[in-house]
C-alpha positions as CSV (number, residue, x, y, z in Angstrom):
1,X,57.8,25.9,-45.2
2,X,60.4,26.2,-47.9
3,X,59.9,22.7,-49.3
4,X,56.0,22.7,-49.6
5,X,54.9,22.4,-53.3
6,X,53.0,25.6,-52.8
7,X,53.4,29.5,-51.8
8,X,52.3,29.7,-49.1
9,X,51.1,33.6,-48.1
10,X,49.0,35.4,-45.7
11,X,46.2,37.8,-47.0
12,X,46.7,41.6,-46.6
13,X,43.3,43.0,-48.0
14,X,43.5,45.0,-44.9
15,X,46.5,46.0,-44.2
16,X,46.3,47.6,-47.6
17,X,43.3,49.1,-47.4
18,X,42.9,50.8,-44.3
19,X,45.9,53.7,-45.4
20,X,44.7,54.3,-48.7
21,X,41.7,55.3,-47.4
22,X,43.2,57.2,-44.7
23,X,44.9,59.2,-47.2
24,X,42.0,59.3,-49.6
25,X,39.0,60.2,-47.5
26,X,36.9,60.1,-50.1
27,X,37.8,63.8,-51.6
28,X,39.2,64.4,-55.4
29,X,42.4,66.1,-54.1
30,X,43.6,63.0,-52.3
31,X,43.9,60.5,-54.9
32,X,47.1,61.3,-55.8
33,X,48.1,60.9,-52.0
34,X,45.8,57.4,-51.6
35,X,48.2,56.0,-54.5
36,X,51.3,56.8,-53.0
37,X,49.7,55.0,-50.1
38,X,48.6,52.1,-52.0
39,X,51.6,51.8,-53.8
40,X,54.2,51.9,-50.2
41,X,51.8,49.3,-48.7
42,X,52.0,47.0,-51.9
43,X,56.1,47.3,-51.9
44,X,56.0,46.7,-47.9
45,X,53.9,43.6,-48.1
46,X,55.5,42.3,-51.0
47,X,58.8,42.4,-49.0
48,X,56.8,40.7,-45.9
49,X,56.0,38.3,-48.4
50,X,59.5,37.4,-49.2
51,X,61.0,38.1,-46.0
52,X,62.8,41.1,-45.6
53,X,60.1,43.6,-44.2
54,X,61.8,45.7,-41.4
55,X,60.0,47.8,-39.3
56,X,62.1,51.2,-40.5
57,X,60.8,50.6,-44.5
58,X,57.9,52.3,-42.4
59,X,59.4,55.8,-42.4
60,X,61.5,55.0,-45.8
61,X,60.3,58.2,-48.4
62,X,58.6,60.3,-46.3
């Protein structure tokens, strides 16, 4: 709807939860690894967001 007098967006609690605590499973030594985690899935649904998510940003820096 690119002339509604809003953004209009879709809520991704989940989709950004559920891998950072994958990766983090509640031990010390995965933080580090839970904020890589966060950080791909904020990147990835930010380009959702805008339009330009494609399935291969998936593997991208791994």
């Amino acid at each position: 709807f690119p002339d509604a007098p809003w953004l209009l967006s879709f809520s991704y609690g989940r989709a950004l939860q559920q891998p950072v605590l994958q990766a983090w499973q509640g031990k010390a030594e995965n933080v580090a690894a839970a904020q890589r985690a966060l950080l791909k899935r904020a990147r990835l649904n930010g380009a959702a967001q805008r339009g330009e998510y494609h399935a291969d940003m998936e593997s991208e820096g791994e």
